[in-house]
C-alpha positions in Angstrom: 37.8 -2.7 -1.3 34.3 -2.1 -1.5 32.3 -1.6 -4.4 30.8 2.2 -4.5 26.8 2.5 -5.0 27.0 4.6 -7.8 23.1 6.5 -7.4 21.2 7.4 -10.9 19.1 10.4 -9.8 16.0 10.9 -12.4 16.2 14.3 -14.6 12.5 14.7 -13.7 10.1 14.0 -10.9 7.8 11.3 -11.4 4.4 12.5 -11.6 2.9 10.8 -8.6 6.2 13.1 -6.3 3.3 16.3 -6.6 0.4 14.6 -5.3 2.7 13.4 -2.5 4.6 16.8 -2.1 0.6 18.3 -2.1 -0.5 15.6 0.9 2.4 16.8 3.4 2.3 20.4 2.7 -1.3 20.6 3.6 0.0 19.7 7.1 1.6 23.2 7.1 -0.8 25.7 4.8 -4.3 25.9 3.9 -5.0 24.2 0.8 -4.8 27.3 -1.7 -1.0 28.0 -0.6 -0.6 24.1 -1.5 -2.2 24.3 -5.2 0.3 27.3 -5.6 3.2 26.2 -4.0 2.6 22.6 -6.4 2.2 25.1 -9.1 5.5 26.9 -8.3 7.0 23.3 -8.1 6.0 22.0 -11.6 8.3 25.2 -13.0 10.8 25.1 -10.9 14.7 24.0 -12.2 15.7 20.8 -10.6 18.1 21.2 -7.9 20.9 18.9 -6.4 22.2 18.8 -2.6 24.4 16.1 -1.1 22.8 13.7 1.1 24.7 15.0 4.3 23.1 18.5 3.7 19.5 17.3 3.0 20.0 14.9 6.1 21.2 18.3 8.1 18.6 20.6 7.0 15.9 18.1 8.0 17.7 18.0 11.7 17.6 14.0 10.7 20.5 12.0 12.1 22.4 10.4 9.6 23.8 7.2 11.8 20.4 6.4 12.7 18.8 7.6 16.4 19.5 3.5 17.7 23.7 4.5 16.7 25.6 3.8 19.9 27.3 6.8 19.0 23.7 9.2 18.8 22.7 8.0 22.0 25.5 8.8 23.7 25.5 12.3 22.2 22.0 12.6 22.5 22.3 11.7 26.1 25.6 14.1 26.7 23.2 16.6 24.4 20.4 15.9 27.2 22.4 16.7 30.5 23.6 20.0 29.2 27.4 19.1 29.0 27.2 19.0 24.8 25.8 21.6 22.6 27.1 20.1 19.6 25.3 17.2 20.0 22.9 18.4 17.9 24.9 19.4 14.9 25.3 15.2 13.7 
């Protein structure tokens, strides 16, 4: 059997994770929503989601879009005849 990846998650986020976080939120607000948002960041309780759910609520396939399995669905997905396609 396989060894299992065992996966040491940090109590904290490094400091170099805001100036990051700041760099893709201006994408989406103006600049003074960023500076409070970071704010809002630095305060906040660390959270914990499995991988499955962060992968699902970033609509990010998990097997990778090249899967023969994805681009089959994808392509089922794309002719109308599978709705659930989307939900990998």
């Amino acid at each position: 059997m396989a060894d299992i990846m065992k996966i040491k998650w940090l109590d904290a986020p490094d400091e170099h994770d805001y100036p990051a976080a700041a760099s893709y939120l201006t994408l989406l607000f103006e600049p003074a929503a960023v500076e409070d948002y970071i704010g809002k960041l630095k305060q906040a309780p660390i959270t914990f989601f499995k991988l499955k759910d962060i992968f699902r609520a970033s609509g990010l396939s998990i097997l990778g879009i090249r899967n023969s399995h994805v681009k089959r669905k994808k392509k089922r997905f794309l002719r109308g005849s599978d709705y659930r396609a989307c939900f990998l």
